[in-house]
N, C-alpha and C positions, 0 to 999 in steps of 0.2 A: 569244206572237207578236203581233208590231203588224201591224193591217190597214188599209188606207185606201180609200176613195170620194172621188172629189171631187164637185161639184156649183156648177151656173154656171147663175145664174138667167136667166129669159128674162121678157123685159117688156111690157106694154100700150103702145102709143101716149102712155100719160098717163108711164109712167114706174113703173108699179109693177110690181110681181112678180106676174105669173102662171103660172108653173111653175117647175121645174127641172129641165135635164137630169145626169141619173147619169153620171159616168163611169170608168173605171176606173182608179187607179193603183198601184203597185205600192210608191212610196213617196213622200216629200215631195216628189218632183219632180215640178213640173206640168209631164209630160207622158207618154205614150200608148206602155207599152211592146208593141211589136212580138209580140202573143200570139194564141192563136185564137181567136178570136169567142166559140164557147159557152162558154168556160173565162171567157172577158172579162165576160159578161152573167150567168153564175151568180155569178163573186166579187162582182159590184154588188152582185146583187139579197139574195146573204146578207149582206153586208156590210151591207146600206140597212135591209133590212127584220129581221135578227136581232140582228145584231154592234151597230148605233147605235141601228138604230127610226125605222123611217118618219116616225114624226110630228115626233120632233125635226129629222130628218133638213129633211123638206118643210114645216113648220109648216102644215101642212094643204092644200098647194098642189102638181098631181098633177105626177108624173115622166115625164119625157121620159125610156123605156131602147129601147137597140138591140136587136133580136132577128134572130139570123139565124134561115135558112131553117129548120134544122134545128129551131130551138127554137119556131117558127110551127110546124112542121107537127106537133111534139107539144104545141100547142095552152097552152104555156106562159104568154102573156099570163091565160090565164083562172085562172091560181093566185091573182091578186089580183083585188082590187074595179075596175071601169072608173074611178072617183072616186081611185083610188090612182096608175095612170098613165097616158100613152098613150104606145102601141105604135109605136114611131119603126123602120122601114124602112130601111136602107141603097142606094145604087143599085150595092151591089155585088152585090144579089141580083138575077135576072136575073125577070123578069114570066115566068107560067105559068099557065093554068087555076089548078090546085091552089094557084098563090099568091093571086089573085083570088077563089079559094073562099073562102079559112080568112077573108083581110080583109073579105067581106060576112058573114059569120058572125060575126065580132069586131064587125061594125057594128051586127051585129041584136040583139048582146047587150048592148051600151051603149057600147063602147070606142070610144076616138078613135084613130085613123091618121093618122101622121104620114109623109111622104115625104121622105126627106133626099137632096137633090141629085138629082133626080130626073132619066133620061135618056130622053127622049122619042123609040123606038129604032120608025117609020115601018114596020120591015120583020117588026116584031114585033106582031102584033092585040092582047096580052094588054098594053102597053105603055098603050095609052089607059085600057081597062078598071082596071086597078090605078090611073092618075090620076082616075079618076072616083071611086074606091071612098075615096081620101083623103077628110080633112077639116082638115088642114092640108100643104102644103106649104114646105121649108126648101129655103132659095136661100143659096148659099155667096157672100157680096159678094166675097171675097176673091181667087176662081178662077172664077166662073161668067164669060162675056162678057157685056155688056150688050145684045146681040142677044139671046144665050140665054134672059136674065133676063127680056125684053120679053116674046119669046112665052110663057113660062112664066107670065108675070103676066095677059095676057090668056087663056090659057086655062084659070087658074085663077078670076079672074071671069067667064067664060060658065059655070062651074060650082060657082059661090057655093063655092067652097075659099080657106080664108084661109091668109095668105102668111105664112113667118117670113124674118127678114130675118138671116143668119148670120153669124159673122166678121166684123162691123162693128168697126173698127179706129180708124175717124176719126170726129169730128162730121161731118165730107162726106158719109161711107158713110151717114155714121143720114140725115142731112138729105133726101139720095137716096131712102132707104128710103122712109124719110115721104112724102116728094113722091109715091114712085113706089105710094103706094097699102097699101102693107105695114100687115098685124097686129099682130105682136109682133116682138119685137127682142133680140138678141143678140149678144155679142161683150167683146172685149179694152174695146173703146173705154167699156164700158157697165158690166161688172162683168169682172173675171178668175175661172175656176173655184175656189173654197174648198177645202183639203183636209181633211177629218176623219180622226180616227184612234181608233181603238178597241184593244182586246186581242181574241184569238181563239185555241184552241187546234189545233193543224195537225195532221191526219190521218197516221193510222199506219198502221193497216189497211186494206188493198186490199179491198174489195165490188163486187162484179159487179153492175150493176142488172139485168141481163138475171136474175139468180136468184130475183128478188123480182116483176117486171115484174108475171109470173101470176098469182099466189097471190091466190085468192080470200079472202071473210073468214070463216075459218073460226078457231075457236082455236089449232088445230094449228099454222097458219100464224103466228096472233097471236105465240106463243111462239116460230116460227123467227125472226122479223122481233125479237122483243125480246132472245135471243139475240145476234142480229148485231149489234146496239145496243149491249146492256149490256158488253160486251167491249170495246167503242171507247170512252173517257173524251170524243174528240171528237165524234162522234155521240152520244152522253150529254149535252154538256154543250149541243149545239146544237137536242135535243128537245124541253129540257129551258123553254129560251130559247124554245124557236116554244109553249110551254105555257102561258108566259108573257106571249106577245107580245099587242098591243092586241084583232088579229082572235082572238084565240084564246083569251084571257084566260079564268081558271075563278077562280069561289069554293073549291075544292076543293083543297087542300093536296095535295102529293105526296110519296110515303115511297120511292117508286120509279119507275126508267123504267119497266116494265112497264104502271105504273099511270097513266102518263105515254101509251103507249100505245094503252091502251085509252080511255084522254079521248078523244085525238084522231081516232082511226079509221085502218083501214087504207085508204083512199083518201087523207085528207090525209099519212100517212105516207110510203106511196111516192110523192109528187110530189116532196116535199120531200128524200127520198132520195134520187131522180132528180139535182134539183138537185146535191147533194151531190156527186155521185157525178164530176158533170161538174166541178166546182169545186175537187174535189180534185185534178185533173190539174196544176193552177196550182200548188202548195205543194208541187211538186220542191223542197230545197234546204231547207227549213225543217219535216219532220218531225221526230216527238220521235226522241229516242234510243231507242235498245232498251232500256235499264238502267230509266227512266222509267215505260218502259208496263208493261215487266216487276214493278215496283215496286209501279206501281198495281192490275195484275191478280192477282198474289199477296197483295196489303191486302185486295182484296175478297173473293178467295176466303176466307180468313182470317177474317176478319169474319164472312161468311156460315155459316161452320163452326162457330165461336167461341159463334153467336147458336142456332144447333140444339143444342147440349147445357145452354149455361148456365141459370143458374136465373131469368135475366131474358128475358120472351120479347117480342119485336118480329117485325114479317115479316121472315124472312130476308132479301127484296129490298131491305130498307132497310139493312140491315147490308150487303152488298155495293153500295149505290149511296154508301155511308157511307168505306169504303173506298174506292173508285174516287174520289171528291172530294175524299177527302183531303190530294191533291198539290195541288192547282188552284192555291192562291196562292202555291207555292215556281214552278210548273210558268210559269204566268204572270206573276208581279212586281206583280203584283195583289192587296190587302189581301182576306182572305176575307170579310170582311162587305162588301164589295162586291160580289163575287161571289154571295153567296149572297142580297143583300137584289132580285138580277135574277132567281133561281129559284124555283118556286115552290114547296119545301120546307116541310114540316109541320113544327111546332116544335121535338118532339125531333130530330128530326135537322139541322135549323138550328142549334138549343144545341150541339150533339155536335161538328159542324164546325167552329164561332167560337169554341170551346173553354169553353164552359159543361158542369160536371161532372154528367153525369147515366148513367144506365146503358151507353147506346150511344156515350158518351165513355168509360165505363171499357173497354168494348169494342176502340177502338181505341187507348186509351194501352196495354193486354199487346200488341196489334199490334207496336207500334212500338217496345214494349221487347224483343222478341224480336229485332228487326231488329238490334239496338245495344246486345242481349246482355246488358240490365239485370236484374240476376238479383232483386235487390231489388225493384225495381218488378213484376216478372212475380210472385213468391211474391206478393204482398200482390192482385192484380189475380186471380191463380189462385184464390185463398180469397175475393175480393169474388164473384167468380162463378161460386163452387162448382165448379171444372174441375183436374182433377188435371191436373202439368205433363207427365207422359206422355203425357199425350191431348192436349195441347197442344203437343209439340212432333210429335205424329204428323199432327195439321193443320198445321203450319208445312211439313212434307215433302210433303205432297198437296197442297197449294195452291200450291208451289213447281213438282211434277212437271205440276200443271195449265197453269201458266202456261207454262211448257217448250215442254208439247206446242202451247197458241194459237200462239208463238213460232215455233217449225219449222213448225207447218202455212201459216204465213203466209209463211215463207222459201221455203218449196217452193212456193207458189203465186205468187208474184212473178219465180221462176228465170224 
């Protein structure tokens, strides 16, 4: 599945690049499909920070993203570094106590606030407060009035808040801009938003965050949380990638999500779940088939089966996350050492999946000869790994009825 972010720089007075704002789309069209805000602000931010990677994304220079209410008051800004973005406001969120809380709290901890079109509403007290608690302000040149613009501009300097100057269309608007005192700068006139595109793999299984919210960090837990994971190839593939990512990056090779897991902790897990959970609302219309995930759930079982009798012994969990990735570059159109040179995979199971011949490759070519009923290839792969075909074709039928049942329990939970 192809994903995209765009990104439209925002500039100094001299003319260079000092941020970017994120924005979301949906495909090469620059433009803004009509979606619900937290579904809009989770696809960027996996998009930005998983799917491309922040730093190519920003070349070091922090991110303007939207957050609505809901995502302030679960305190989301704080999943990344203050250095990574600032926390842009819409004025379609209305000033409250509890909005002016979380934005001194976001100030105290380093973030920068941004106000976008801000409406300066006289019959509302929390109205000043939330302008006060900025540290930039954005002024739309394109629909603000030039009254509006005025006072907004002077009561941004009686409170050393700097100004962005939006929707700048024309040299006129920038030239305005400039005269009228403005920071930084934006618009059509100056640069157009960029689209980037990635691959991404689209959610099948429905997860409740509300199931995970509690759970302490206890093992018990550990293993429900890597359950719910290992079963999903897209949650799989996207743990596997935050394992990977710049902030998270480990020396430590991985053989398995589990293990993948336990790196990370169970508080960076469920934020990121969170995220997840909300973002998957977006990818109506582009989930995998049933035959696909069914495909991949029964390889892994499979594997994991295969690896507990044979005469070659590895963690089980690597033979089942061996299976499960199996599909990845037929699933996406994407060359597997591509794929696997962004995960952070222990070698044998790198070799096994890029199709280098080693024990946990001979593991999945019986896999795959059984699917396609090569009887040749299964006898010679059954005597490489000491497994009589009886007991081999008695895991082909449990791994089948396991996937069945993931199958129906998920049909029934979605009715």
């Amino acid at each position: 599945m192809e994903v995209f972010v765009a990104k439209q720089p925002i500039f100094t007075r001299e003319q260079e690049v000092y941020a970017y704002e994120l924005l979301y789309r949906s495909s090469t069209e620059n433009s803004f499909p009509d979606i619900d805000g937290d579904q809009a602000t989770a696809d960027v931010i996996i998009n930005s920070f998983l799917n491309i990677g922040i730093e190519e994304l920003s070349n070091g220079k922090p991110c303007f993203i939207n957050f609505t209410e809901k995502l302030l008051q679960l305190r989301l800004p704080t999943f990344f570094t203050p250095r990574e973005i600032v926390v842009e406001i819409l004025e379609s969120i209305e000033p409250s106590e509890e909005l002016v809380g979380i934005c001194r709290e976001l100030k105290q901890l380093g973030y920068q606030v941004a106000l976008d079109d801000v409406v300066l509403n006289e019959k509302n007290p929390y109205s000043y407060q939330l302008f006060q608690c900025a540290d930039m302000i954005k002024v739309d040149f394109l629909s603000t009035p030039k009254k509006t613009r005025k006072r907004i501009e002077k009561m941004a300097k009686e409170n050393s808040i700097k100004l962005v100057a939006e929707k700048l269309e024309t040299k006129e608007a920038l030239t305005e801009a400039k005269r009228s005192g403005y920071d930084h700068f934006q618009g059509y006139y100056l640069a157009q938003p960029e689209i980037l595109s990635t691959y991404d793999v689209p959610a099948y299984f429905y997860f409740d965050y509300k199931n995970i919210e509690e759970l302490a960090m206890t093992e018990s837990n550990m293993d429900t949380i890597t359950e719910l994971i290992e079963k999903d190839l897209s949650l799989s593939y996207k743990l596997l990638k935050l394992v990977n990512s710049p902030f998270n990056r480990t020396r430590q090779k991985i053989y398995s999500v589990k293990q993948a897991v336990m790196l990370l902790g169970l508080i960076e897990i469920k934020k990121w779940l969170y995220i997840f959970s909300v973002r998957n609302k977006v990818q109506k219309g582009t989930e995998l088939s049933k035959d696909v995930v069914q495909l991949s759930l029964t390889r892994a079982k499979m594997c994991e089966s295969i690896e507990r009798i044979a005469n070659y012994k590895t963690a089980p969990s690597a033979s089942f996350t061996l299976g499960m990735f199996s599909i990845m570059d037929k699933l996406t159109g994407v060359p597997m050492e591509k794929i696997i040179s962004e995960l952070p995979f222990e070698e044998e199971l790198r070799d096994a999946l890029t199709g280098v011949q080693n024990s946990l490759k001979d593991v999945l070519d019986l896999v795959t000869a059984v699917e396609k009923a090569q009887w040749g290839i299964i006898r010679k792969k059954c005597a490489v790994l000491s497994i009589e075909e009886k007991e081999l074709f008695k895991i082909y039928a449990e791994s089948l009825s396991w996937s069945n049942q993931l199958m129906e329990a998920e049909r029934l939970q979605i009715i």
